[in-house]
N, C-alpha and C positions, 0 to 999 in steps of 0.2 A: 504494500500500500504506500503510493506517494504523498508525503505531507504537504498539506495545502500550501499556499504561497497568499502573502500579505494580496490583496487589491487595492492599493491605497485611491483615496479620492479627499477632495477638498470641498467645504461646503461651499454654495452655489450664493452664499450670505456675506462670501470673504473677498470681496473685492473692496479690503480697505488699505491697501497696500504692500502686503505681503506679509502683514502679521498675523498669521493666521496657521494652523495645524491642520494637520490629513490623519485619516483614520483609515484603519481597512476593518468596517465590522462585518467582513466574511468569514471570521476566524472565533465568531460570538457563536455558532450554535457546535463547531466541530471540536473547539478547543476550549471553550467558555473565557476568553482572553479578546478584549479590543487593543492592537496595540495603538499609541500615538506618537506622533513625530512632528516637528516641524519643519513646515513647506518651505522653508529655507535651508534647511538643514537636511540634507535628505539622507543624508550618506554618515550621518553622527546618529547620535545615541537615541533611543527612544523610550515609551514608558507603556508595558503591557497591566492595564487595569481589567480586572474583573470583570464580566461583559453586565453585572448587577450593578457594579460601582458607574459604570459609563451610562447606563439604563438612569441612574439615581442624577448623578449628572446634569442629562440633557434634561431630564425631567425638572430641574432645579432652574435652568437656564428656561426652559420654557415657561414657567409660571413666572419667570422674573425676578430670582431670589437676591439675582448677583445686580451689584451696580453696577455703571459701564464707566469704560477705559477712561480714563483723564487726559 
């Protein structure tokens, strides 16, 4: 069995200059792992979250929890 490969993508939200992370959540139902990276960084170090921690997350971001950037 060949282990899957990240498909990273960027959200469709992030045309604020390049600050902005890629996710590959292909890896949330096989592996239960989202990894993250940033879209400048492609080729350094990244941060594999629990695909419930990245779930809790978006979920936080969507109701609004977080302030925005300064």
């Amino acid at each position: 069995m060949k282990a899957e490969s990240p498909r990273w993508f960027t959200s469709s939200y992030s045309s604020n200059g390049g600050n902005c992370v890629e996710v590959a959540t292909n890896l949330a139902a096989a592996r239960g792992i989202v990894p993250v990276r940033d879209s400048k960084a492609t080729h350094g170090p990244g941060v594999d979250l629990s695909a419930a921690a990245f779930s809790t997350f978006v979920t936080a971001v969507q109701a609004g929890r977080f302030a925005p950037a300064r």
